[in-house]
N, C-alpha and C positions, 0 to 999 in steps of 0.2 A: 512609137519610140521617138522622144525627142531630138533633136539635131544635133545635139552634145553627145548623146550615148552614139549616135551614127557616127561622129566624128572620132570618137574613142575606141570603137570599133575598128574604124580604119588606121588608125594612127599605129594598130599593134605592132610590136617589133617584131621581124621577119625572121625566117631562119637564115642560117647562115650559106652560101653559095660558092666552091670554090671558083673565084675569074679568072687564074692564071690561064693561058692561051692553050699550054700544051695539056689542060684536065681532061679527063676522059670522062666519061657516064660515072658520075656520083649522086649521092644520096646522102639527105642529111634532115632533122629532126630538131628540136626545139619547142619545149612547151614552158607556155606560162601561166601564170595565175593572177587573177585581177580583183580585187578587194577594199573594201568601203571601210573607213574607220577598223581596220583589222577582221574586218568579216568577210570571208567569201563571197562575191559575186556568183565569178565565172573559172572558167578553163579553158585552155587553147593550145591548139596544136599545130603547130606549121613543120610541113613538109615538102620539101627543097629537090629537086633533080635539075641535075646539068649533064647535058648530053654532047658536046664538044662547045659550040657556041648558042645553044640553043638554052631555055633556060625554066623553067615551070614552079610556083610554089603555088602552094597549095593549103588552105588554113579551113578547121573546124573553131568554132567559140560555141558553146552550151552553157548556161548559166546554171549555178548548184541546187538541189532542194531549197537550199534558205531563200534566195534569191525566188525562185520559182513560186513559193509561198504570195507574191505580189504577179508575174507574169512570168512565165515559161516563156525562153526565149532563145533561138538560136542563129546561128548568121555561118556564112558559105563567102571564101574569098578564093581569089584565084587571079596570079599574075604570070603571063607567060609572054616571053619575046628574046631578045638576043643579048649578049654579050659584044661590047663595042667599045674598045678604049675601056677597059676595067667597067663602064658602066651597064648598070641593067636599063637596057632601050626596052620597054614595054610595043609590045603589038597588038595586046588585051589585056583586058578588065572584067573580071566579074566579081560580081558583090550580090548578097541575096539572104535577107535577114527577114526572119519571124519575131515578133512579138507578142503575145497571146494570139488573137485573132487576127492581128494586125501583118500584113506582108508587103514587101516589095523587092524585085531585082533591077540590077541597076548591069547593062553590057554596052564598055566602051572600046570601040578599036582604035591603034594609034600606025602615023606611019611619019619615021624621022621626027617625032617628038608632037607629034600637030596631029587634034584630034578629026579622026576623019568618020567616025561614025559612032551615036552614044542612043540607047536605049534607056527606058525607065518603065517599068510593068506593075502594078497599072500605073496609065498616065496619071500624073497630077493634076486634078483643078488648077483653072486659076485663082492666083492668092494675091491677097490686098499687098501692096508696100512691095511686092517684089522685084528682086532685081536682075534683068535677063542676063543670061549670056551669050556673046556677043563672040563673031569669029576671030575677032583680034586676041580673044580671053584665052581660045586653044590651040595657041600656039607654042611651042616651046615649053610643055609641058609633059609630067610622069604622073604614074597613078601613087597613089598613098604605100603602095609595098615596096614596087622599085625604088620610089624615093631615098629610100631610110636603110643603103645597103650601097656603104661608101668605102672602094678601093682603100686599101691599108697606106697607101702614101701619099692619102687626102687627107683633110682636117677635118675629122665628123663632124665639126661646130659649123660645116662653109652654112651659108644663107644666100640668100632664099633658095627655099626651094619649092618651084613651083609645079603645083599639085592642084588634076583633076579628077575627081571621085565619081563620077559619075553623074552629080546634078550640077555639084557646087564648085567652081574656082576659089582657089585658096593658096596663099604662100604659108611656109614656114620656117621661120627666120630663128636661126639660131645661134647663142653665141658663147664662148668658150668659160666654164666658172674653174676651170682647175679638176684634178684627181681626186678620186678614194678608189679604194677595193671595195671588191665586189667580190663573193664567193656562192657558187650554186652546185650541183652535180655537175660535172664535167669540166669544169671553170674555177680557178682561183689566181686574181693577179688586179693589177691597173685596169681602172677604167676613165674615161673622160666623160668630162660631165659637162653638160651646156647645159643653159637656160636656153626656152623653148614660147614661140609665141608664134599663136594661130591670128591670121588675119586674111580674114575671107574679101574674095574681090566679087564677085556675082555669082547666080546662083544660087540665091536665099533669102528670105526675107527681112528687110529693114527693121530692126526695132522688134525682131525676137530675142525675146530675152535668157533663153538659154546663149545664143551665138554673139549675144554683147558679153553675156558674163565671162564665157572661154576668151573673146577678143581683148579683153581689159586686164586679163590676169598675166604679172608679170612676175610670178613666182615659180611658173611651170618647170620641171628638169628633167631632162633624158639622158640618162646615161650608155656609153658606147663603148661595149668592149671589144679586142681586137685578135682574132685566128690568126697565130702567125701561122700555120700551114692552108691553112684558106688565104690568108692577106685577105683580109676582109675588116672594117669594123661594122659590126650591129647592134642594134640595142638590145638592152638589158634589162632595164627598168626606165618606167615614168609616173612622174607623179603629179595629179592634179589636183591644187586643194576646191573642195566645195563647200558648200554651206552644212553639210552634214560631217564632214571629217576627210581626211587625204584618202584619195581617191588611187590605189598604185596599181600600177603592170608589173608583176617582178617575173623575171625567168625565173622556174625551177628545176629546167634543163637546159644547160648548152653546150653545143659541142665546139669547147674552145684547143 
């Protein structure tokens, strides 16, 4: 799996979580669909519990027969930690994806934003042109799902937001282009929409050219719609163009 599909992987839009203080034990659901020039890739499912401040989601992605026709591929996510000031403070990380033959898991633990232990199975070789990271790198950082799961009386456009995945350090800066609607099952109303740009700080190799063509591209858009009984905004869709055709996430369930 190239480091663009891992980075797409992670960037999925999360379920939605309620963070009001007084919530009790909820549960909550969100699937999307991910597709190449209007063809089906994939599918995903994220599934959401909040148990007063405690917090767990939980995501399947499986890629379709068509998709599978090139490699059979599936990926395992999982974010849990606490609720703090409207935010999701991460305490864990797991990631863990197949691609035909090909596997790796990725378990990171965090404490007060600063990572304090990260696994990768199997380890990596070392690789030409790479760039380490460095304790100054995991500091003040969320993993790729708490990131993207912004209090309703934030601006989903804020930037950066600095994200560790489990190899790579990376920010993602975003910034406000304006509304449309958006309508799916469960949802119909305003969304905000940013422009979206990946830019990796270590973690990866120099002068790979999947992670220059993602870092270069300044047409990316995420759009974030808003639960007013969650107070929540999450995303909705994203689009990334490629050299084969636009690349989108779209929900085709949310529970707005």
């Amino acid at each position: 799996m190239s480091k663009t599909a891992v980075f797409l992987l992670l960037l999925m839009p999360v379920a939605l979580i309620p963070l009001r203080a007084e919530a009790q034990e909820a549960r909550n659901r969100t699937n999307y669909q991910i597709t190449l020039s209007g063809i089906p890739l994939a599918n995903a499912s994220f599934q959401a519990r909040r148990d007063g401040n405690a917090y767990t989601i939980d995501a399947q992605i499986a890629t379709t027969p068509v998709a599978n026709i090139i490699a059979e591929s599936m990926a395992e996510m999982s974010s849990s930690g606490s609720v703090i000031d409207g935010r999701l403070e991460p305490d864990r990380f797991y990631f863990r994806y197949k691609y035909g033959k090909r596997h790796r898991r990725f378990e990171t633990s965090f404490a007060d934003g600063k990572v304090t232990e990260s696994l990768i199975e199997p380890k990596p070789k070392k690789r030409k042109n790479w760039i380490p990271i460095t304790p100054a790198h995991l500091l003040g950082v969320t993993d790729p799902v708490a990131g993207l799961v912004i209090p309703a009386d934030r601006d989903p456009c804020r930037s950066p937001i600095p994200v560790y995945d489990g190899e790579t350090r990376l920010d993602l800066t975003l910034e406000r282009k304006g509304e449309q609607t958006f309508k799916t099952e469960g949802f119909s109303g305003p969304v905000v929409v940013c422009s979206l740009r990946y830019d990796p700080k270590a973690g990866y190799r120099k002068g790979h050219k999947d992670i220059d063509y993602v870092r270069k591209l300044r047409n990316m858009e995420i759009w974030f719609a808003k639960s007013a009984p969650m107070q929540v905004y999450a995303p909705v869709y994203l689009s990334v163009p490629t050299s084969y055709g636009p690349l989108t996430i779209k929900a085709t369930h949310f529970d707005g």
